[in-house]
Every structure is written in structure tokens, then in C-alpha cells.
C-alpha positions as CSV (number, residue, x, y, z in Angstrom):
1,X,-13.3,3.0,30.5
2,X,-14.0,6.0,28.1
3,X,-16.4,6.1,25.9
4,X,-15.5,6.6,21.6
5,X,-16.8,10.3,22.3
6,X,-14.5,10.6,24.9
7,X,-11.6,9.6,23.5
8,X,-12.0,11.3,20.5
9,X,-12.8,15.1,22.3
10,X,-9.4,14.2,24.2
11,X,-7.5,14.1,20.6
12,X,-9.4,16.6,19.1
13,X,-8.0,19.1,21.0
14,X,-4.3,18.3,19.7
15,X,-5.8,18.3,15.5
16,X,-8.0,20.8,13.5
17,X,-10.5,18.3,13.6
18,X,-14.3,18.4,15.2
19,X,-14.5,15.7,17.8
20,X,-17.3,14.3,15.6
21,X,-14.3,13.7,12.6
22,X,-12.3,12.4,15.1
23,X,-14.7,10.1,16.8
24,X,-15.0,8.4,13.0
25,X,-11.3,7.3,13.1
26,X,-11.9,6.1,17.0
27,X,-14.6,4.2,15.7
28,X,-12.7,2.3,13.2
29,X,-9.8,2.1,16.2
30,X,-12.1,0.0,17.6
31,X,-12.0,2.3,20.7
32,X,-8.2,2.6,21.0
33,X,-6.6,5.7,21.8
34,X,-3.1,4.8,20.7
35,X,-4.2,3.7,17.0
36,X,-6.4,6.5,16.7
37,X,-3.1,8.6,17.4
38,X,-1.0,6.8,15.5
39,X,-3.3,6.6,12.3
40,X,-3.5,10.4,12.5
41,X,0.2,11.1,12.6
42,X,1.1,8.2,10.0
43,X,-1.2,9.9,7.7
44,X,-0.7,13.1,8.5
45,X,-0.1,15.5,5.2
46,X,-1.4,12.6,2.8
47,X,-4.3,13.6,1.4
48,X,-7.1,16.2,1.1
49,X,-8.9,13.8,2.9
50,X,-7.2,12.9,6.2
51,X,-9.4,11.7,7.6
52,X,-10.9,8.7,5.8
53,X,-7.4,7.8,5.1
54,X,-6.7,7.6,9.1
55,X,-9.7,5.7,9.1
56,X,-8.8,3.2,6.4
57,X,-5.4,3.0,8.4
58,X,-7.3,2.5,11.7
59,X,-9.0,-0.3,10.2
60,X,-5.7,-1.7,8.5
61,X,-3.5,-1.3,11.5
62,X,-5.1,-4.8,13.3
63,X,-4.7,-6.9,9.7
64,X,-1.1,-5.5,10.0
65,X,-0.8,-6.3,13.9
66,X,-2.0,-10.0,13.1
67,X,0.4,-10.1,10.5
68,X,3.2,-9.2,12.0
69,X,2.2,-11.5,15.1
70,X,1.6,-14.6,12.7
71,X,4.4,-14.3,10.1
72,X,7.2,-16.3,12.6
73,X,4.8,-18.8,13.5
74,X,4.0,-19.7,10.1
75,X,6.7,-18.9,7.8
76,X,5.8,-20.9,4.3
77,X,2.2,-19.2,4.4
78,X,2.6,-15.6,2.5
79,X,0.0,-13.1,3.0
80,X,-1.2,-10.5,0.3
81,X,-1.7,-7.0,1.9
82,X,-2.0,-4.5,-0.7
83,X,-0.7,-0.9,1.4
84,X,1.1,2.0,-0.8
85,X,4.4,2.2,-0.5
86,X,4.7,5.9,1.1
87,X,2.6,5.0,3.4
88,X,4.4,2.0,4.9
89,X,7.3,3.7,4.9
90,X,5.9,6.1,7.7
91,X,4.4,3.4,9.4
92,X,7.8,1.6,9.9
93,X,8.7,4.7,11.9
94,X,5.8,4.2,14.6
95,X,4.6,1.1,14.2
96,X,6.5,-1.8,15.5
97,X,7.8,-4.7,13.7
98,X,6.9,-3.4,9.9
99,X,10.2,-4.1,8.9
100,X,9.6,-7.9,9.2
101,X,6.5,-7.4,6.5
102,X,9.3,-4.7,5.0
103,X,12.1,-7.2,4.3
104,X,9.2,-9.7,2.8
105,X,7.3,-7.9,0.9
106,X,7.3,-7.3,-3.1
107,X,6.8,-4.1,-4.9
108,X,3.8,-4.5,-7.7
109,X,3.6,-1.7,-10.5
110,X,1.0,-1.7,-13.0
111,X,2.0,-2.0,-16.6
112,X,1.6,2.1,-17.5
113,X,4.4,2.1,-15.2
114,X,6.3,0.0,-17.3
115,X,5.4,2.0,-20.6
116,X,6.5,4.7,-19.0
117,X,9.9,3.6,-18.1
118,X,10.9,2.8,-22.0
């Protein structure tokens, strides 16, 4: 098994990252290669800092995973997972099953929002 470092010099190469960035978000993957990839691309081009949002995503991706895994088993119990919306829509392209939180889920807008609409 490969360590966190390990892992994270392998994806470094592919990102203008240090491996020491990258180890952060393989760290919050909980070791896993794939999330730590797919956290980087789904956030990809967010933010100034990519980074802590692929990390934030890392973390998020296994509440998600649960989720998704849980919501036909128990289908009068409704979570609350606050995620923006841009950023769930690029994680229904690589992450499997999003459209079942998708077709659930409820858009919230704060009230400026509102007052800005009138």
C-alpha cells in the first residue's frame, strides 16, 4: 500500500501543485487516490484557492457517498447537505449516483436574493 506522500508525488506530477499541496487533499481523501483525483478535477478553475476547496470536497465526497448509499434504504428520512450549486453540478459529471440527491434536493436562496429579484 502507498503511503499519503506517495500518492500525492504520483498526482503532482499531472497539476502545478508541490507534492506537499497535494498531499493536503490526500490527507483529507483519507488516503484515496481516486478522490483525491476527482476532488481536483471537480474543482478545478473554482477558486483562487484550489486547493482547500479540493480539500473541503475530499472531505465532503464520503458524507455524499453515504448519502447516496442510504437514501433508498431509508426514503422518509431527508438529509440536509448544504453543497453550492455549481459545484454539484460538476460533480454529477464524475461522481456516480448525484442525480439521486439531484432530483431531491431543494434550492435555498437567502433573502438579498429575493430583494434583488423585485
Amino acid at each position: 500500500m502507498l503511503s499519503n506522500h506517495n500518492i500525492a508525488a504520483r498526482i503532482a506530477i499531472e497539476w502545478p501543485y508541490t507534492v506537499e499541496q497535494v498531499e493536503m487533499v490526500v490527507d483529507a481523501a483519507r488516503g484515496s487516490e481516486s478522490v483525491t483525483r476527482k476532488a481536483l478535477e471537480i474543482t478545478k478553475g473554482f477558486s483562487d484557492n484550489h486547493i482547500a476547496l479540493a480539500c473541503m470536497w475530499a472531505r465532503c465526497s464520503g458524507l455524499l457517498g453515504l448519502w447516496v448509499s442510504l437514501t433508498d434504504r431509508y426514503q422518509r428520512l431527508r438529509a440536509k447537505i448544504f453543497i453550492q450549486d455549481d459545484l454539484l453540478d460538476r460533480a454529477q459529471a464524475l461522481v456516480t449516483d448525484v442525480t439521486k440527491l439531484k432530483g431531491r434536493s431543494v434550492e435555498l436562496r437567502s433573502l438579498t436574493d429575493e430583494s434583488e429579484n423585485k
